[in-house]
N, C-alpha and C positions, 0 to 999 in steps of 0.2 A: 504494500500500500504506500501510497504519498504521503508525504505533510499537509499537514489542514490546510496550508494556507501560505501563499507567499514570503508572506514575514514573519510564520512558526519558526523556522528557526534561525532569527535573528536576534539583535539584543546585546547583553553579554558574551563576550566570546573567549573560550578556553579551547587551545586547541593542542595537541601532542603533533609533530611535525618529525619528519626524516628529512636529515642534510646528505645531500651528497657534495662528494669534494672535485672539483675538477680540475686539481693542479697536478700537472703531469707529476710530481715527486710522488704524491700522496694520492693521484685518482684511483677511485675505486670506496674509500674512506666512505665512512658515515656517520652520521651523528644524530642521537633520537635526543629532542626537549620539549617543553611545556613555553607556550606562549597566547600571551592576550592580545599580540599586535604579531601578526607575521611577517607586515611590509617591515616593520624597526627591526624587527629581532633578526631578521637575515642580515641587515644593515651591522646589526652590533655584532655578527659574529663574523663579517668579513673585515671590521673595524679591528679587532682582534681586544684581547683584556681593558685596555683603557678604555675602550668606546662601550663595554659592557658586555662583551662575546667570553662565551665559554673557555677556561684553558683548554681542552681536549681538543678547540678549534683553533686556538690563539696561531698564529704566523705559518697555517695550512693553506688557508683559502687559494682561488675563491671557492664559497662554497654556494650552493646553488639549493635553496627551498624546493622539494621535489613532490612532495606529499605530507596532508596536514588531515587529521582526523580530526573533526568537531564536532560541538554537537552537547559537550558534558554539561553537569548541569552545576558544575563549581570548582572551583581551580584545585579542590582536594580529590578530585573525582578524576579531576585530568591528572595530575602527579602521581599520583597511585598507578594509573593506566601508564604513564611514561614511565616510571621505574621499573611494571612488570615487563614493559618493550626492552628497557634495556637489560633487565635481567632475569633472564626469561626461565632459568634453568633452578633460579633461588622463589620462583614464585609456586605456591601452592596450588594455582588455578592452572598453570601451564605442564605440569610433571608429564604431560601426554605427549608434549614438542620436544623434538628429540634434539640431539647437539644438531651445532652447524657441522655439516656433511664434507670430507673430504674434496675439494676444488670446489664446492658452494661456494660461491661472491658472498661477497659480507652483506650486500646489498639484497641477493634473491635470500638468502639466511632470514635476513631483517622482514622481510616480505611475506614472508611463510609462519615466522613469529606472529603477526600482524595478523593475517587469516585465522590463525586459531582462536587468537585473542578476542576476536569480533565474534565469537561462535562460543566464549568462554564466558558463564556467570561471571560477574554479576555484567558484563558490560554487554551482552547481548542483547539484553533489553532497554539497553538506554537507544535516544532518539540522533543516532552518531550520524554523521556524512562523511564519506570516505570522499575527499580533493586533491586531484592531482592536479597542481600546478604546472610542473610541466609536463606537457602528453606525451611527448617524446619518449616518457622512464616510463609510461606503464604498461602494466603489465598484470593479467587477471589473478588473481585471487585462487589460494585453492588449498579449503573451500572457499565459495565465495560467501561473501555477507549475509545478513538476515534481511530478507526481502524489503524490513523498513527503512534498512540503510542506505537512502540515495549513494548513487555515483556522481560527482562534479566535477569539471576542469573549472581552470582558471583562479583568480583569485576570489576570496572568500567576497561577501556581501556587503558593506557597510552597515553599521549598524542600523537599526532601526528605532524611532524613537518612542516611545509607550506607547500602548493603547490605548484608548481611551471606554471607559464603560456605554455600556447601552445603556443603564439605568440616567437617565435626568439628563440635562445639559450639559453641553462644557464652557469649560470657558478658551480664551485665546492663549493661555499658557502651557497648553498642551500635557495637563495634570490632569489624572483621570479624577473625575467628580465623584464625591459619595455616593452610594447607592441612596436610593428614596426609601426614605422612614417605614415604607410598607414594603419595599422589596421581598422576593419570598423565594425558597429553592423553588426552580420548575420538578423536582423529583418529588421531597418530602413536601412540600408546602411550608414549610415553618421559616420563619422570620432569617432573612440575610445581614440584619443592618450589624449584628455583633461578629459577622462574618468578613476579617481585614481582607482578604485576598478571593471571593467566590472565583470559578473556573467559567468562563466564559466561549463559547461557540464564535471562532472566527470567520465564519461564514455568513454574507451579505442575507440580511432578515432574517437570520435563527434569533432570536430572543431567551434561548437555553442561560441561564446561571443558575448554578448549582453549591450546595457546599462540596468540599474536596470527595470524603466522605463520601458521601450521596452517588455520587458519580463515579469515584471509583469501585464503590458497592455494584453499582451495575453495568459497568466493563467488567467486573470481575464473573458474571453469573456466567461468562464463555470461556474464563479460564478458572473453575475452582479452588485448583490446586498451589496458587499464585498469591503473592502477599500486594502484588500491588501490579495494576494492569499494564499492559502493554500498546492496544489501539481497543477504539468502540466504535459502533454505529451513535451517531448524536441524536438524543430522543428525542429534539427537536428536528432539528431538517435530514436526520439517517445518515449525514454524511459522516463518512472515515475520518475518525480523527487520532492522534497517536495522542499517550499518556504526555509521555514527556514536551512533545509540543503545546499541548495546553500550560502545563507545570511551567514552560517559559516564556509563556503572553501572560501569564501571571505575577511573573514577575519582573517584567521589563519593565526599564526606568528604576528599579527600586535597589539596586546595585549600587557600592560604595565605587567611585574613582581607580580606573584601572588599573591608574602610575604604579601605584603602591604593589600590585602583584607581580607586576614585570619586575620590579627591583629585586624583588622577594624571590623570584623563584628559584635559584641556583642554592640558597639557603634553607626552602622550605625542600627539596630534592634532595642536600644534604640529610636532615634532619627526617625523611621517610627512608632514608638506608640505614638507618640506623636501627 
């Protein structure tokens, strides 16, 4: 199935990224990290350590952003995913990926790590995008992804800026308005207004708000055996919507300042090998 919706997954952006190197000393090289900017973060690691680039990368380059997985739904969600990319052999979910193979590229190695990963709890069911930057490097998957996981070239999407609610008016500041004092779930009927975040149908004239709750109660009635859903039909207009894509129209705009986690990350990566 598709994303609900255009700007379903836009917003916040956490994405785990593969470097390839293409300096004739060093080609072949790679490099798996975590980024909330992918145009800077190539910039900083061809810049090498003072400009903010990884030492692993420091006086390699250049090196060339080749594939970027997004889609997570918090920069602890992407670091975890990047630490078990880069070590795939000390991770618990991976014990089934076997070493890299005699004259394996480090790069098809990295690739086949990658496929399992995506087919591996917990990150199967999150609402990922597999992006290759350049099309030149790719290369199918095997296995390939979960059906939800778009394929993408090119660079990622600019952010998008909040949504704004159906309930009530807005105003020109482009802050979504309180819901109306009589708002109601369309599932349970009972009152929204003590409800900060209800989930909302991003399709033109659905009218659907729901508590989280409520809605994922009834995504769930097709997966029983599941703690939290994966896609549903919307009980208002039936169309396909993914878990995780609502979870982040729910939360766009409501996000702290990016700066601070690009800084962060080489130290919040230290402190999850640990």
């Amino acid at each position: 199935m598709g994303p609900a919706g255009g700007a379903a997954r836009s917003g916040r952006f956490f994405g785990v990224y593969l470097l390839y190197c293409l300096n004739p000393r060093h080609r072949g090289r790679v490099y798996v990290g975590f980024t909330v900017n992918p145009a800077r973060r190539v910039q900083q690691h061809n810049g090498g350590r003072k400009k903010g680039g990884a030492w692993r990368t420091s006086g390699r380059g250049p090196w060339e952003m080749v594939l970027i997985v997004h889609g997570f739904p918090s920069a602890v969600a992407a670091l975890r995913f990047e630490w078990a990319w880069q070590h795939p052999q000390a991770s618990r979910r991976l014990t089934h990926v076997g070493r890299r193979l005699r004259g394996e590229a480090t790069f098809a190695f990295h690739l086949r790590v990658l496929a399992h990963m995506l087919r591996a709890p917990p990150w199967a069911r999150l609402p990922l995008t597999l992006r290759w930057l350049r099309a030149d490097f790719r290369q199918d998957l095997c296995p390939p992804p979960p059906p939800h996981m778009p394929l993408a070239f090119g660079p990622p999407p600019p952010r998008a800026p909040a949504p704004r609610s159906q309930a009530g008016p807005s105003d020109d500041t482009g802050c979504e308005p309180e819901l109306d004092v009589d708002a109601r779930c369309t599932l349970c009927a009972r009152a929204l207004q003590d409800e900060e975040n209800p989930l909302c149908c991003p399709h033109p004239g659905c009218s659907l708000r729901a508590h989280v709750i409520c809605l994922a109660e009834e995504f769930l009635q097709e997966e029983p055996g599941q703690l939290l859903p994966l896609e549903g039909a919307c009980p208002g207009c039936k169309n396909s919507l993914l878990w995780g894509d609502l979870i982040w129209l729910c939360r766009m705009g409501t996000e702290e300042d990016e700066e601070d986690s690009e800084l962060e990350e080489e130290h919040w990566t230290d402190m999850l090998e640990t």
